[in-house]
N, C-alpha and C positions, 0 to 999 in steps of 0.2 A: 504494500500500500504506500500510494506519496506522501511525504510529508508534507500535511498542510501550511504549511510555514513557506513550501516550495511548488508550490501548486502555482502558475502563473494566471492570473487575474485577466483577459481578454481586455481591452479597451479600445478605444472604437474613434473613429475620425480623426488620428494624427491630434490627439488632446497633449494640453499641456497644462504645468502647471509651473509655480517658482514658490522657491523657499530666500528668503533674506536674513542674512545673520549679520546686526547693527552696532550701532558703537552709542554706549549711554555716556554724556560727557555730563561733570557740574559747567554750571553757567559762570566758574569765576574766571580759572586759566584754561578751562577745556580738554582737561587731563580725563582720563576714564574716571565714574564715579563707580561707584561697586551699592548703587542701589536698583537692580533688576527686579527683587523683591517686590520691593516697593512701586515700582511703575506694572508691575504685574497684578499686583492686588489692585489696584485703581481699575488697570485695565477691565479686568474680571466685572465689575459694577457698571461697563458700559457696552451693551449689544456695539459689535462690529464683526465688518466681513472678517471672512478669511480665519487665523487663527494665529495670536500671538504664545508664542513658550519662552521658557529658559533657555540658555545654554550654557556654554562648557564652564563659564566663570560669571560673576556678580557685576560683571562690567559691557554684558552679550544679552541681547533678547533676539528672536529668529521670528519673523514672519513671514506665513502662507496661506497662500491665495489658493481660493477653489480651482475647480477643472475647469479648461477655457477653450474653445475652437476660434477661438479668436483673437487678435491684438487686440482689438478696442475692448471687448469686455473685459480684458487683464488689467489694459493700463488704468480703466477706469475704478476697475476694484482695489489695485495698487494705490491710487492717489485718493481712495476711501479710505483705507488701513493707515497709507500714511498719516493722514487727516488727525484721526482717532486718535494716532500713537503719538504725534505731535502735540495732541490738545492735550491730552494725558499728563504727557512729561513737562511742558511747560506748570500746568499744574504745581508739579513737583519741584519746579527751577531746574527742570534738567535740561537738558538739551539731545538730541539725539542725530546722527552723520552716518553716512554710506562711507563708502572707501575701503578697499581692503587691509589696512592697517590703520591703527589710530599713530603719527606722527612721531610722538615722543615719550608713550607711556614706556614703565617698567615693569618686568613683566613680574618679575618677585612681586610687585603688590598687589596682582589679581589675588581675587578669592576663588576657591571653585567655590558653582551653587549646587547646595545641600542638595543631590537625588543621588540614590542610589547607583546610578549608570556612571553621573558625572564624579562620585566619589572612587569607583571604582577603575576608571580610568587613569583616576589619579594613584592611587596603588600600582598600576601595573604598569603605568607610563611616566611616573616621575614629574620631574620639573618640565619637561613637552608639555602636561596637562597645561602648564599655566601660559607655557608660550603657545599654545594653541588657542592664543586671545587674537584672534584672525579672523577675518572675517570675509565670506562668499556666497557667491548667490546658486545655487543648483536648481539648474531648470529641467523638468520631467517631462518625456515625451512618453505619450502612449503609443503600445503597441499590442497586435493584434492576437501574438501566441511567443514564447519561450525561444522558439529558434528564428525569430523575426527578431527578435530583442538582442539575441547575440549577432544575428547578420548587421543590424546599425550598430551594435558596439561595436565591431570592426571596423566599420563601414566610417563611422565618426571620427574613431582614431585618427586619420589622416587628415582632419582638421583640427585638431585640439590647438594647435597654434594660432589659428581664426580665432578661437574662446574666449585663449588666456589674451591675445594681443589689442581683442574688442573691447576686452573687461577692464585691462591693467590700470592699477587705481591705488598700487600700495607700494612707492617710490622712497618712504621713510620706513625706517625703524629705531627707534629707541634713540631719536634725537638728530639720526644719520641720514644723511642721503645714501641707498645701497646700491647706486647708478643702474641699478633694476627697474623696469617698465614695473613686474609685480615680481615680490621679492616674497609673498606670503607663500607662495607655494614653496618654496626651500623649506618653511617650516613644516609643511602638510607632508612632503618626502622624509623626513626624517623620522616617522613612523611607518615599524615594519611592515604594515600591510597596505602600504600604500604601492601606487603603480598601477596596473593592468590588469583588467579583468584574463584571467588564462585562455589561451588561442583554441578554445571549441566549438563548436557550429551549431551541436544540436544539445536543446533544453536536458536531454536524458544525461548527456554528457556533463552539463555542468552540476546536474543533482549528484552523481556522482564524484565531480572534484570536489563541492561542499562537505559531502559526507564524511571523504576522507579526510579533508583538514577538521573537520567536528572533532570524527572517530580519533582524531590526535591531541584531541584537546586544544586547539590553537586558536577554534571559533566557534562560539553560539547562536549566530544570528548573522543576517545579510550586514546590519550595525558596525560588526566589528572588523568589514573590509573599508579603508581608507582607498580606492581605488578612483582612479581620474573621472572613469567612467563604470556607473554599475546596474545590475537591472536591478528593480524591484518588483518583485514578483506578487506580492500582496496587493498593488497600488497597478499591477499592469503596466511598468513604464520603465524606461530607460532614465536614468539621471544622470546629469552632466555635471561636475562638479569643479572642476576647472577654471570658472569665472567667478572676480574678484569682486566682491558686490560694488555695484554701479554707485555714483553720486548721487544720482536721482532714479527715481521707480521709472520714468519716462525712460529712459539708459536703460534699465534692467528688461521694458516688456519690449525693449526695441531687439534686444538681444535675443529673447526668449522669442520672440519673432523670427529672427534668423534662424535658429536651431529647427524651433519647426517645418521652416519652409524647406531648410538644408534633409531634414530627415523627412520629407512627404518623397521630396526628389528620388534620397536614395532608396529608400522601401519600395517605392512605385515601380524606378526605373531600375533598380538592381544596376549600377554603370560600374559598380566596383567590386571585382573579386576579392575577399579578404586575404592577404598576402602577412605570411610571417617580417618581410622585409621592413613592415610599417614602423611595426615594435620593434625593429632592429634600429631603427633610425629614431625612435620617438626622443630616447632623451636629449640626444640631439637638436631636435627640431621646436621641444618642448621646451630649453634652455632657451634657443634665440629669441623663442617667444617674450619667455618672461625675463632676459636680459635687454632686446632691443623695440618689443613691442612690435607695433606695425614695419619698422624699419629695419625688422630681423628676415635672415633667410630660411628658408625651410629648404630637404632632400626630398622632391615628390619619389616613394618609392614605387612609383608606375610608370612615371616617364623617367624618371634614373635623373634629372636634373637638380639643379638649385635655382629654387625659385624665391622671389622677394616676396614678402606674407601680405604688404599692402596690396599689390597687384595679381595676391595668388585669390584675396576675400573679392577685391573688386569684380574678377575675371567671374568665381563663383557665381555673385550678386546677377549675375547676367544669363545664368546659368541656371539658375532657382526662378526667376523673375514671372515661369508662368506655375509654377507649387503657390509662389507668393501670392499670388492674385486669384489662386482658387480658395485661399484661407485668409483673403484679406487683408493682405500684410502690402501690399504695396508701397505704398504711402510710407510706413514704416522702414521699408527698406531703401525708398530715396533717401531717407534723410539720412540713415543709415552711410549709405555710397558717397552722399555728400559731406559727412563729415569726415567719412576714410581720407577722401580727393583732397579735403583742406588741409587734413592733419590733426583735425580735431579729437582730441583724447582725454582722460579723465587724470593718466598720468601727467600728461604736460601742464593741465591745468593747474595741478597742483604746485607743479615745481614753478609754475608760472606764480601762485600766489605768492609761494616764498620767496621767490627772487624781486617781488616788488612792494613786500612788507616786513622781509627780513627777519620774520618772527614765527617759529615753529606754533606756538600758540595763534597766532591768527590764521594760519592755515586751518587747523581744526575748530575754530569760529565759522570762517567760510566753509567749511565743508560741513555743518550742522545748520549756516545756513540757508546752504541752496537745499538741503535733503527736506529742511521743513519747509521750503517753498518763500523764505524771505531773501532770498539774491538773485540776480539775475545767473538766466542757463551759461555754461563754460562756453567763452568765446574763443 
């Protein structure tokens, strides 16, 4: 008999959803504050979409959006949740910012938050637990059966540098500039079950490698693989984990916009045979990303070249253009292509604030206050 735990959940229409994992700052210097608790409980006393929780420390809350066939019903329920979570935390004097790193915190003074998951993480993963005060967006795609799930995780892999280079948003750390587009994922590798979902084709196959690493004691649960890319089999869907959570919810449903148009294409048209070569190349192609961003090179391991990542998304964009327009996403993905063309990014932005206020603290003001919708969008 299958294990229900492994039993893959069917879904239907190329659905998607997004998770966002946030940064709680106080309103004095904009350092993290370590009251999640506390804007949690608020939260709880007021109906909103979507669903806000905890995460891994006192200084992280994660929100998620329902199932969407759509861009405009995401972005629209995004900038509801936002809303809520905004009014909430002001409430409180807090403030709350996107970005995949907060600027200049340390990570010795996170707290973990009291759950049993997050305590135990801490036990088995040490001081990581704390530096796993990072922050990204994982956007869920549905899919239709188990061996459909693993054909686009393959199938995906050879864009993961599109993801991270779309998303890059975490340029600082702990006061530094880490001349990284996103430097948060060095932290997410540094747990051993991070990397790649294993090169299998069919669902049977991977209930099988599951079992074995269970039968070893090394895993309980889909939970405990840190993987770039992984299915979810209870929720019917692929997650992408890879991107840096955006500055604004507008960035994140533009993104989760792409993914889906990118996976209608590849499920529908099958144009890519799954090649071990991918993962032969990935950390490779996965380093330029989150070292040079858009202006990194990638190895296509199908045409055997180096191709530049800005012109490899653009080329795509052209590519997807009629997926997009059967899920609506059009629109979304102009403005998309048109900020690739400019150059416009969340990492430059940033380094753009700092170089013209000279103050690691006023970055993370502007970046709390374009996320709750008081600054203008990154020029």
């Amino acid at each position: 008999m299958t294990d229900p735990m492994l039993e893959f959940t069917p879904s239907r229409g190329f659905s998607m959803g997004v998770e966002l994992e946030l940064q709680i700052l106080n309103s004095r210097d904009y350092n993290l504050a370590r009251d999640a608790a506390d804007l949690l409980g608020l939260l709880e006393k007021n109906p909103h979409p979507g669903a806000v929780k905890p995460e891994i420390t006192e200084s992280m809350i994660e929100v998620n959006t329902s199932i969407h066939h759509r861009h405009e019903t995401l972005v629209a329920e995004l900038m509801r949740i936002r809303d809520t979570v905004a009014e909430a935390a002001g409430r409180l004097n807090l403030r709350i910012a996107g970005g995949g790193s907060h600027p200049f915190h340390t990570w010795t003074d996170r707290r973990i938050y009291p759950t049993d998951r997050f305590k135990h993480i801490l036990e088995v993963y040490g001081y990581l637990a704390k530096q796993f005060t990072i922050f990204g967006q994982h956007v869920h795609i549905g899919c239709p059966d188990g061996d459909a799930a693993l054909y686009l995780i393959h199938a995906l892999s050879r864009y993961v540098p599109h993801f991270i280079a779309l998303s890059a948003s975490s340029p600082f750390q702990q006061g530094e500039d880490t001349s990284y587009h996103s430097s948060r994922l060095n932290t997410v590798s540094a747990f051993p079950l991070s990397g790649q979902t294993p090169f299998v084709h069919a669902w049977g196959e991977f209930i099988n490698y599951f079992n074995k690493m269970r039968g070893f004691g090394i895993v309980e649960s889909m939970k405990d693989f840190y993987w770039d890319i992984r299915p979810k089999p209870e929720y019917g869907t692929v997650e992408i984990r890879v991107f840096d959570t955006p500055l604004t919810v507008e960035r994140a449903a533009v993104l989760a916009a792409y993914a889906q148009s990118l996976a209608r294409y590849l499920l529908l048209e099958r144009p890519l045979t799954p090649l071990r070569d991918v993962y032969l190349l990935y950390s490779h192609n996965r380093f330029q990303a989150c070292r040079y961003g858009l202006d990194g090179t990638l190895v296509d391991a199908y045409s055997q070249r180096h191709v530049g990542i800005r012109g490899d998304v653009l080329d795509m964009l052209k590519v997807i253009a009629p997926h997009a327009a059967e899920l609506g996403a059009t629109a979304a993905l102009g403005q998309l292509a048109d900020d690739i063309a400019a150059g416009r990014d969340d990492a430059a932005w940033l380094r753009e604030q700092y170089k013209s206020r000279g103050s690691l603290n006023d970055v993370a003001r502007m970046q709390s206050e374009l996320w709750m919708g008081n600054a203008l969008t990154p020029a």
